[in-house]
C-alpha positions in Angstrom: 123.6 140.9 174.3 123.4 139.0 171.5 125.8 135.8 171.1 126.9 133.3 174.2 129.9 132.0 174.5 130.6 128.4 174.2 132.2 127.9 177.3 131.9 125.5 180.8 132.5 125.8 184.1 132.5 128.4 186.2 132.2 131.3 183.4 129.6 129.1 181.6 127.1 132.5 181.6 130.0 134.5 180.1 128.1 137.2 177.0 129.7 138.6 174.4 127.5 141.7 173.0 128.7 141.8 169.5 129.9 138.8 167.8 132.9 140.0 167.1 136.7 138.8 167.9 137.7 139.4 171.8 140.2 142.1 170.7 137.1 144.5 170.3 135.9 143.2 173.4 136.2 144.6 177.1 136.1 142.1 179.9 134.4 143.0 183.0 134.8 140.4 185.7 132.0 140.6 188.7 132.7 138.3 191.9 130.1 137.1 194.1 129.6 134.7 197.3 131.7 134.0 200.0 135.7 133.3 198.9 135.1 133.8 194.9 132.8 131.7 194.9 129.9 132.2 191.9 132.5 133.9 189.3 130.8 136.3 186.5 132.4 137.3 183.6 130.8 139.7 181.3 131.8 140.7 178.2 131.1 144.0 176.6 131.4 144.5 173.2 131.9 148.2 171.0 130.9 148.2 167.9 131.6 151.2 165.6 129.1 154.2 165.7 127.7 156.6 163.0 127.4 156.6 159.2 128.5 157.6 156.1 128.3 161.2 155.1 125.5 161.9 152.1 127.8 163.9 150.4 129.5 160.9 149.4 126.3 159.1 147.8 124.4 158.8 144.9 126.6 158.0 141.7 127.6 154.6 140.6 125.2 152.0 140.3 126.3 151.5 136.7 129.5 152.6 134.6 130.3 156.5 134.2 133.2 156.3 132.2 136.0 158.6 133.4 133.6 160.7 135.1 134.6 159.4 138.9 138.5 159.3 138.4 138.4 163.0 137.1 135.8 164.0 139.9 137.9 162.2 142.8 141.0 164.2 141.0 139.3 167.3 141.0 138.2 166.7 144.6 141.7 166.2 145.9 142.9 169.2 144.3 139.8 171.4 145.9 140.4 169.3 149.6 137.2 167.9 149.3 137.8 164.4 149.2 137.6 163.7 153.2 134.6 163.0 155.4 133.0 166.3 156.6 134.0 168.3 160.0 130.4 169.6 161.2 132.4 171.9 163.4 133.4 173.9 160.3 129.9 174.1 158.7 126.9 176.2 159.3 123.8 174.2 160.6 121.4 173.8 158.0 117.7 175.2 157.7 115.5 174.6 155.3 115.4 179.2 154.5 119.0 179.0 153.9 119.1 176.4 151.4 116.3 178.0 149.7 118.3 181.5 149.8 121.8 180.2 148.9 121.4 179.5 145.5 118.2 177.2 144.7 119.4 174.1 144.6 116.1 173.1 145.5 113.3 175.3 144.0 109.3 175.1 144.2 108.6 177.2 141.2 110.0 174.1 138.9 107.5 172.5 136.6 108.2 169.5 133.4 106.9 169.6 130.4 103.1 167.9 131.6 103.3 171.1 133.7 103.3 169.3 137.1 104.6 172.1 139.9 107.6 170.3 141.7 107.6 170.1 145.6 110.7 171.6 147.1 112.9 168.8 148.2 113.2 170.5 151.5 110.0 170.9 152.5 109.9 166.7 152.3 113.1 166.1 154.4 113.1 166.2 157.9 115.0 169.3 159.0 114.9 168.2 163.1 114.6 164.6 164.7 112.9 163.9 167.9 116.6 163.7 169.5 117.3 167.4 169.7 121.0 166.4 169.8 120.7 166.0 166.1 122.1 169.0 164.2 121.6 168.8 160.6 124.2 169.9 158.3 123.9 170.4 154.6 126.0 168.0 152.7 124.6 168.2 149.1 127.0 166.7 146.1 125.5 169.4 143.8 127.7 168.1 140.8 125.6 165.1 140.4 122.8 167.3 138.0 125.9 167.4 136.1 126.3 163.9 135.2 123.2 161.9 136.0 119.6 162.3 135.4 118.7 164.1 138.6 117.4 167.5 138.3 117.5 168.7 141.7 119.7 167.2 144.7 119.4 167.3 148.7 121.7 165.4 150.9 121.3 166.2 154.9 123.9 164.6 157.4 122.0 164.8 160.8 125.0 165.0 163.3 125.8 164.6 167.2 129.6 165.0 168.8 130.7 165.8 165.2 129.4 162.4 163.9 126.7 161.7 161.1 124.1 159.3 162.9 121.5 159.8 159.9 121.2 160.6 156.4 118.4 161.9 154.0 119.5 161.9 150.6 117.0 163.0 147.5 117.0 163.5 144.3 113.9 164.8 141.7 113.7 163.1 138.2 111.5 163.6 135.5 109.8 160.6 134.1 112.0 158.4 135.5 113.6 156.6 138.9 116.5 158.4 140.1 119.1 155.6 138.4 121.9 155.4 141.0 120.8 153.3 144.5 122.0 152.9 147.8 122.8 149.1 148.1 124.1 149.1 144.6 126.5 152.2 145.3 127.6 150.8 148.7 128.3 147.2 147.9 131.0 149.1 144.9 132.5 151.1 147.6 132.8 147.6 149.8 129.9 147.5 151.9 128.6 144.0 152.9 124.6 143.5 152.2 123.8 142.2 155.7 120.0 141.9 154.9 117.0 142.6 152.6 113.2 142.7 154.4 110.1 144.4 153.8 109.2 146.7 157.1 105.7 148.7 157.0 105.9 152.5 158.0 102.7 154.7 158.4 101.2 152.0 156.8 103.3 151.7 153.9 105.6 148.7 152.7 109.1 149.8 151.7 112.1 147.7 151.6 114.7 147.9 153.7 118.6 147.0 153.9 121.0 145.9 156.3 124.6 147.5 155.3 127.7 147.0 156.8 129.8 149.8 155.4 133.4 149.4 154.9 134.5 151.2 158.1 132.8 148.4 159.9 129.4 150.4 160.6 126.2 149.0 160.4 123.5 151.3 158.4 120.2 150.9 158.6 118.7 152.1 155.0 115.8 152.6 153.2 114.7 154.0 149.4 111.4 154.8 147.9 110.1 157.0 145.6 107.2 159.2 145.4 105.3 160.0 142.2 103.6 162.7 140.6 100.9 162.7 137.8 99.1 164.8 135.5 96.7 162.6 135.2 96.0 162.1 139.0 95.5 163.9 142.5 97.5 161.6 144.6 101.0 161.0 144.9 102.3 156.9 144.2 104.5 155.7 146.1 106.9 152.6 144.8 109.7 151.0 146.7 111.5 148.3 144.6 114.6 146.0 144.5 115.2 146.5 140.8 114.5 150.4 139.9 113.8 149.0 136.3 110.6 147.9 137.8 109.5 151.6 139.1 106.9 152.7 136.7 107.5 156.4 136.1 105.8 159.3 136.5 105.7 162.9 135.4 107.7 164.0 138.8 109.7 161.5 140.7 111.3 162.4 144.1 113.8 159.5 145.1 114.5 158.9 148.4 117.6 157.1 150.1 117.5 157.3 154.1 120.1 155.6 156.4 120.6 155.8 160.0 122.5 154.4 162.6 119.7 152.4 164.7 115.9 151.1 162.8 114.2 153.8 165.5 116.0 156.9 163.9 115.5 155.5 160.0 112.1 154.9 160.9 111.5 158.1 162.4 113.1 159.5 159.2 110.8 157.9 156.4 107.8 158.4 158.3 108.7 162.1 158.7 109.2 162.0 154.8 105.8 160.5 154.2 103.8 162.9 156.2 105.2 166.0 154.6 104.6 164.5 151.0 100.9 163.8 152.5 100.7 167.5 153.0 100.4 167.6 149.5 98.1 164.6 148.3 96.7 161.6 149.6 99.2 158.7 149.1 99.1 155.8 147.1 101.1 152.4 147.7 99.1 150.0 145.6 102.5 148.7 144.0 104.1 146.2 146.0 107.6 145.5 146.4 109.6 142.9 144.4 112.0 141.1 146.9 114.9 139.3 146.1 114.9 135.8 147.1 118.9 135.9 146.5 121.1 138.0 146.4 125.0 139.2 146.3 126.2 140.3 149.5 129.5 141.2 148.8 132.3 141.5 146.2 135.9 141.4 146.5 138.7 142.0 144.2 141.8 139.9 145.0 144.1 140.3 142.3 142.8 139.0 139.0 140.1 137.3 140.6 136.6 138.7 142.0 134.7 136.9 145.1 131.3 137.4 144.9 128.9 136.7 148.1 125.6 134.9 147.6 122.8 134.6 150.1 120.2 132.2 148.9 117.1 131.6 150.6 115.5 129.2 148.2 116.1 125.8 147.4 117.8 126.0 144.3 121.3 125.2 143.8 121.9 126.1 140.7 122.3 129.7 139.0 124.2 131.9 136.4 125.7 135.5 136.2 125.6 137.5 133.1 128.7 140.0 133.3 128.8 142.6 130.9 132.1 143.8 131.5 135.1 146.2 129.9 138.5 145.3 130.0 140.0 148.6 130.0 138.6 152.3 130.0 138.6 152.4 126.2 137.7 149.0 125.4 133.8 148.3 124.4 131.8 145.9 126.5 131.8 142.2 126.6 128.9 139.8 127.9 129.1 136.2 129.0 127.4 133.9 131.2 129.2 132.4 134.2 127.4 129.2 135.3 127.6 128.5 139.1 126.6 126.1 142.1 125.3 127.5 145.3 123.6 126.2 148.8 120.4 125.6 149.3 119.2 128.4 152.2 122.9 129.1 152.9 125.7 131.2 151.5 128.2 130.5 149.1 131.5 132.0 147.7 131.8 131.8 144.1 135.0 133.0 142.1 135.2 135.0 139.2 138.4 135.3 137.1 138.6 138.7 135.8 142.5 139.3 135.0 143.3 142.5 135.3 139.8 144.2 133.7 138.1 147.8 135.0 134.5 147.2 135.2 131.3 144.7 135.1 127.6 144.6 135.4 126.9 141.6 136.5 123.3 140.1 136.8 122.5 137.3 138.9 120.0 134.8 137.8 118.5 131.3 139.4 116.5 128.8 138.8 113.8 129.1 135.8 116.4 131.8 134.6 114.7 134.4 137.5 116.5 137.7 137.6 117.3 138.2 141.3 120.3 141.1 141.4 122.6 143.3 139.8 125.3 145.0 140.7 128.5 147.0 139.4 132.0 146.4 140.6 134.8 147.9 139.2 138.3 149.0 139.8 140.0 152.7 140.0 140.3 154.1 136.2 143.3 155.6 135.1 142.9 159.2 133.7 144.9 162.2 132.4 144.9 166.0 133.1 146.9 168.3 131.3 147.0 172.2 130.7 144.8 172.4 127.3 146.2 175.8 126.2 149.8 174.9 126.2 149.7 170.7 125.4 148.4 168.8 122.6 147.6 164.9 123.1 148.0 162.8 120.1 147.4 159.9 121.3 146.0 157.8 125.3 145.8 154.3 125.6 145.0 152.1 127.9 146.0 148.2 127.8 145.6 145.2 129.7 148.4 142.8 130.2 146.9 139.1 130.2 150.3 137.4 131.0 150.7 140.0 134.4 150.5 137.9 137.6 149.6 138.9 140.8 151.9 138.1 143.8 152.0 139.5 147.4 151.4 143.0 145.9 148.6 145.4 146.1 148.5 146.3 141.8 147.4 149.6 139.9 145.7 147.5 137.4 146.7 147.7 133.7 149.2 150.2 131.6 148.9 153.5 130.5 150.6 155.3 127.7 150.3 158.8 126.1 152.4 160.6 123.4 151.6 164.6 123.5 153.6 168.0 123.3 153.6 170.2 126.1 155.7 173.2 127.3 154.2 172.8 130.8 153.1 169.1 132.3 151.2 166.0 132.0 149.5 163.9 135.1 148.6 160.5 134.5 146.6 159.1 137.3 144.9 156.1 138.6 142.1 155.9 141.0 143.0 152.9 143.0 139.6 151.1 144.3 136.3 151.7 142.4 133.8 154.1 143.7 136.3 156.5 144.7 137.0 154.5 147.7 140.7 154.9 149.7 142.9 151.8 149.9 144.7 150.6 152.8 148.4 150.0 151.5 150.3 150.1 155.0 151.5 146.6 155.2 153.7 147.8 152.1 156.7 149.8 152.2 157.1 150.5 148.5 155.9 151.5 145.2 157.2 149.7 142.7 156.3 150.5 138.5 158.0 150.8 135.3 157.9 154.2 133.4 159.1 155.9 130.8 159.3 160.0 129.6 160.8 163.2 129.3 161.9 166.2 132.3 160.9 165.3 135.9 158.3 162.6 137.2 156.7 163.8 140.2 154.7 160.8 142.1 152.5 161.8 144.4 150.3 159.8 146.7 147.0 161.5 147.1 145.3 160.6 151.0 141.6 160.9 151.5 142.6 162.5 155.0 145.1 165.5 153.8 142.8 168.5 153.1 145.1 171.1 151.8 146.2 169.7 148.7 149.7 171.3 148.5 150.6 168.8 151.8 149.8 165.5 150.4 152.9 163.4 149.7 155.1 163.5 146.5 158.4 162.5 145.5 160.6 164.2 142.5 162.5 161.4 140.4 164.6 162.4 136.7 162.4 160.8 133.9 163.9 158.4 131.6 163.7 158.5 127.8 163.0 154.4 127.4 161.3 152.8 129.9 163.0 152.0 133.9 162.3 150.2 136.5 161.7 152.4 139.5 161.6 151.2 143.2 160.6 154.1 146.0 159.8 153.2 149.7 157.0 154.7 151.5 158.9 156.7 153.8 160.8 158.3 150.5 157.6 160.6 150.0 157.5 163.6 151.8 154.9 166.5 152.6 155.8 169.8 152.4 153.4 170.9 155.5 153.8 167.3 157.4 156.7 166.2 159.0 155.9 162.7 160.1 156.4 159.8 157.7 153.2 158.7 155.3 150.5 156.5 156.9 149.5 155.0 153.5 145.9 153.9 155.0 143.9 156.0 152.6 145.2 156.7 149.5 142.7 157.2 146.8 145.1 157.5 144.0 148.7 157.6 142.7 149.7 160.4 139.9 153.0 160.7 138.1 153.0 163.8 136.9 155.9 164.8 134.1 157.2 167.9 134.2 159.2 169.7 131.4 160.9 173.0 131.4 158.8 175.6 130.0 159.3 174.6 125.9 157.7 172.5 123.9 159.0 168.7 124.4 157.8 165.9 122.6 156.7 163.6 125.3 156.2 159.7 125.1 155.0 158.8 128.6 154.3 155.5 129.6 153.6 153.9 133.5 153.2 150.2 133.5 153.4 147.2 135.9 152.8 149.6 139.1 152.2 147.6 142.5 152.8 148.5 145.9 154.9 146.0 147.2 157.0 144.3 150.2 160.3 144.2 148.8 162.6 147.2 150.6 164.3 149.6 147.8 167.8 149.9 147.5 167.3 153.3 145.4 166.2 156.9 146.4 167.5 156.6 149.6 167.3 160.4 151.3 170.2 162.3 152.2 171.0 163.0 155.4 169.2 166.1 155.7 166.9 166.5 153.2 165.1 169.9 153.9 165.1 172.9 151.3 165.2 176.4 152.7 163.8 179.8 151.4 164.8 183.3 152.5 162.9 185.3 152.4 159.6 184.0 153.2 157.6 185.4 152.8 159.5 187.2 149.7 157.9 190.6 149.4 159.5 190.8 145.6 159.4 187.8 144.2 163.4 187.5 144.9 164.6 184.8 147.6 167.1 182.5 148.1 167.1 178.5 148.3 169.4 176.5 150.0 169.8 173.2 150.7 172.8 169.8 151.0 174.0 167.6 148.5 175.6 164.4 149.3 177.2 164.7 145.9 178.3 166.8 143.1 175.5 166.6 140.1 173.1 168.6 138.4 170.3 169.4 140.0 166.3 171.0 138.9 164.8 173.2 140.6 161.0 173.2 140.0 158.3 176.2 141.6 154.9 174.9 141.4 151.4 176.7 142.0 150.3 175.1 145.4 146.8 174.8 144.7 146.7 173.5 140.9 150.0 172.2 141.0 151.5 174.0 138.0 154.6 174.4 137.2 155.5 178.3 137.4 159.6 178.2 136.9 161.9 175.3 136.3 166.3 176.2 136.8 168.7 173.8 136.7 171.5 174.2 139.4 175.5 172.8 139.2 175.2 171.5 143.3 178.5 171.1 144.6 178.8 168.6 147.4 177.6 170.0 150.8 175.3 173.4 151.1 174.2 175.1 148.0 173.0 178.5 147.7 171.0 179.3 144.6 169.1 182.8 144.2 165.6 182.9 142.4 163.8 185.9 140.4 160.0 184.3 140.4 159.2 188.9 140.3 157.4 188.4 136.5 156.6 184.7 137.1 154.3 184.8 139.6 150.5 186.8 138.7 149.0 186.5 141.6 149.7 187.9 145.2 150.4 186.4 147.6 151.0 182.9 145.7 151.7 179.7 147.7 154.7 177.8 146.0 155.7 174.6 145.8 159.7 174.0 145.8 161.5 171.0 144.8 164.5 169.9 143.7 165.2 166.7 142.0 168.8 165.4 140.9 170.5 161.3 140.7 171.8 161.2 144.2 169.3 161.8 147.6 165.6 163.1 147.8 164.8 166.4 148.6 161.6 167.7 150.9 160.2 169.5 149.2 159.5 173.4 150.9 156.9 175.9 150.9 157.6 179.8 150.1 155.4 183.0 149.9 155.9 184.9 147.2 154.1 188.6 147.6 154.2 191.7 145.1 154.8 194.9 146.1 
């Protein structure tokens, strides 16, 4: 119980366990006494449960460029983009880790030739609560594209649910350079609290996190040092990772956990295995903020920052070193600002429509106090190097845009190439990969120019098999064209209930030629999902494509499908799991039912091969089908 009510009477002892609206609540009414009399009215309250999966941490705590949008694409394509199901993974030991392909090896040494601990043998791999199965959820890509050199991320799990995380990382003569509440408060996590706590007799500070979903996660980071030069092993927990003092080997850890008992449990597990090793050393204090940002939010061309200041000062300034745009070079400025004293304040940042910003906060006697990145989504483009040629990819901002009741794909994107096969441009709608919530809109408005078909599809965190997430074929235009396609227009070839746009991660539009080389001036700009109803791309009556056989055994089958008019028609057969186009026909489509007959017998390489079928002409929208193509 932690909040009364501020009621009289009768119910003056009413409780309400979590501080939250009465929507979440669930009233339990107790009557005592003779007649009624003595009325009780408890209120219980259910918060959300669990945590965020480690395979989803560790990156971000400062600009990478196009990295993120092209992993998050990559991701989609592979199915890997939604939250875990434990029920499809092995349990994880420590042995089969070690077996199944060293991504955590003992035999490692740097160049002052200090042996590295295995990673695994410093995690916990059980917790007192036996319920807790742990589950291997390692993002091994990260060696790729930061300075880690090793990588562990264990999801300890109960009724298919992660209740605990341990997250690693080893370094060499550095702090691991991506941290938790940095990451978190990106992805739009609130920073509840910062405090130092004492565990096995060792200060490390701790967070507070409410996480997007509306979880609270209990968190902690350290790191623990190795020397050439000594026989004990240093262990430094710090606010600013700038302030770490490095050492030959460095293993970084972030733990979180639903409840302080299991995190505790966790980082006290992690310090008695490294003391199986060497006698510890914590002689460096923390550095804790005495302010900080708790949240940011991006509304439009504006940013919202969160400050929690527990000093007296009232005075501060940010230094934002920021880009405009994914090609632009950075910017720095200082943004004075007032604040309460002990209190919290809203401050507002006017930020137009730019991608990306450090921004360090700093009080009175110019005291450095916090720093975080916040971004938007980054647009990005993927392409078929052996059969297209780019000569030229911009990105631009538009300083006269302005934001109304519309939820915008920030800035313009153009790109002049030749291709004989496709071009995606795509946009990563929220920074740090994160979905966005575009239900309370009904369409998808943007302005776009180009050559052959324009495929939009609307990528969802949720849809694992990537041929079933949600596209929609229009005819591209040579000069640029407004286009305005509801929701409910975009159709999945394996789901047959409308979109629920609560988690998409990104929009591509995709053009599409017909197997020569075009000359292709693409362009997408002013793109919002809005709340205006289309008039255009209404579907036809019956929109459903047909294939017969399928499965084909030779590569020869028939498609059918209506036409509410006479036009021409394209018919495009795309690769399910790269999205490629394989064939492209056009069709004369009379009115009514069309039959058309397809040879894909020397298109397709593979067997069987999952296709894609489409067909795009001026009048209805087409759902798009799935066929089996096999060889004999």
């Amino acid at each position: 119980m932690t909040i009364a009510n501020n009621t009289s009477g009768s119910d003056a002892d009413e409780i309400d366990n979590d501080g939250v609206l009465n929507g979440d609540d669930a009233d339990a009414p107790v009557t005592t006494g003779i007649n009624g009399a003595n009325n009780h009215s408890c209120d219980f309250g259910f918060k959300p449960f669990g945590v965020s999966s480690g395979g989803g941490g560790g990156v971000e705590s400062y600009s990478l460029g196009n990295i993120i949008a092209k992993r998050t694409y990559a991701q989609a394509k592979t199915g890997s983009l939604s939250e875990p199901n434990y029920r499809n993974l092995r349990k994880w030991t420590s042995t089969d880790l070690m077996q199944a392909g060293g991504l955590t090896q003992n035999n490692n040494t740097n160049s002052n030739s200090v042996q590295a601990l295995s990673l695994t043998a410093l995690v916990p791999s059980r917790l007192t609560d036996l319920r807790l199965v742990a589950f291997n959820t390692t993002p091994a890509d990260l060696v790729q594209f930061t300075n880690a050199k090793e990588v562990l991320a264990i999801d300890y799990v109960k009724d298919n649910i992660a209740r605990a995380v341990a997250f690693a990382t080893r370094t060499n003569g550095e702090v691991y350079n991506h941290t938790k509440p940095i990451c978190d408060r990106l992805k739009g996590a609130q920073l509840l609290a910062v405090e130092q706590i004492t565990v096995n007799n060792t200060p490390l500070i701790a967070y507070t996190i409410r996480n997007p979903e509306g979880k609270t996660e209990y968190a902690v980071s350290f790191t623990a040092g190795q020397s050439a030069s000594r026989n004990n092993i240093r262990i430094q927990s710090n606010w600013f990772s700038k302030n770490v003092v490095g050492d030959d080997m460095m293993y970084n850890f972030q733990l979180w956990a639903e409840s302080t008992t299991l995190l505790s449990e966790m980082a006290s597990s992690v310090l008695n295995n490294l003391k199986q090793h060497a006698p510890l050393n914590s002689s460096i204090a923390p550095d804790m903020p005495n302010a900080y940002i708790k949240a940011g939010r991006r509304v439009g061309g504006n940013l919202f920052l969160t400050i929690v200041n527990k000093t007296s000062a009232t005075t501060g300034y940010f230094t934002y070193a920021g880009n405009d745009n994914e090609q632009a070079s950075t910017i720095s400025r200082n943004i004075p600002f007032t604040m309460t004293a002990n209190g919290e304040t809203v401050i507002t940042v006017p930020v137009a429509d730019a991608l990306e910003a450090n921004i360090s906060m700093y009080t009175a006697n110019n005291s450095l106090e916090d720093l975080v990145y916040l971004a938007d989504g980054a647009w990005g483009i993927d392409y078929n190097a052996s059969s297209t040629t780019i000569s030229n990819y911009a990105v631009r901002n538009d300083p006269n845009r302005i934001f109304k009741d519309e939820s915008p794909l920030m800035r313009n994107v153009s790109v002049k190439a030749v291709t004989s096969d496709y071009l995606v441009i795509y946009k990563m709608l929220n920074g740090g990969a994160m979905p966005r919530d575009v239900s309370a809109y009904n369409t998808l408005r943007f302005t776009a120019a180009g050559t052959g078909t324009l495929r939009i599809t609307l990528v969802k965190k949720s849809i694992t098999n990537w041929a079933d997430q949600y596209s929609i074929t229009v005819p591209a235009s040579a000069t640029a064209k407004e286009y305005e396609i509801t929701l409910n227009s975009f159709k999945s070839p394996g789901i047959n209930s409308p979109i629920n746009a609560k988690d998409i991660v990104q929009v591509l539009f995709s053009f599409e030629v017909a197997n020569k080389n075009t000359n292709l001036n693409a362009s997408i700009s002013n793109a919002a999902f809005v709340k205006t109803t289309a008039t255009v791309n209404t579907p036809a009556e019956d929109t459903r494509i047909r294939t017969f056989p399928n499965p084909s055994n030779n590569g020869r089958f028939t498609v059918t499908f209506k036409s509410p008019v006479d036009q021409q028609v394209t018919l495009n057969f795309r690769e399910s799991g790269t999205g490629r186009t394989l064939h492209t026909m056009q069709h004369s489509a009379v009115k009514g039912e069309n039959v058309v007959s397809v040879d894909m017998s020397t298109k397709v390489k593979t067997s069987p091969q999952l296709l894609i079928v489409q067909i795009t002409g001026n009048e209805g929208i087409f759902s798009p089908a799935k066929t089996v193509v096999q060889k004999q």
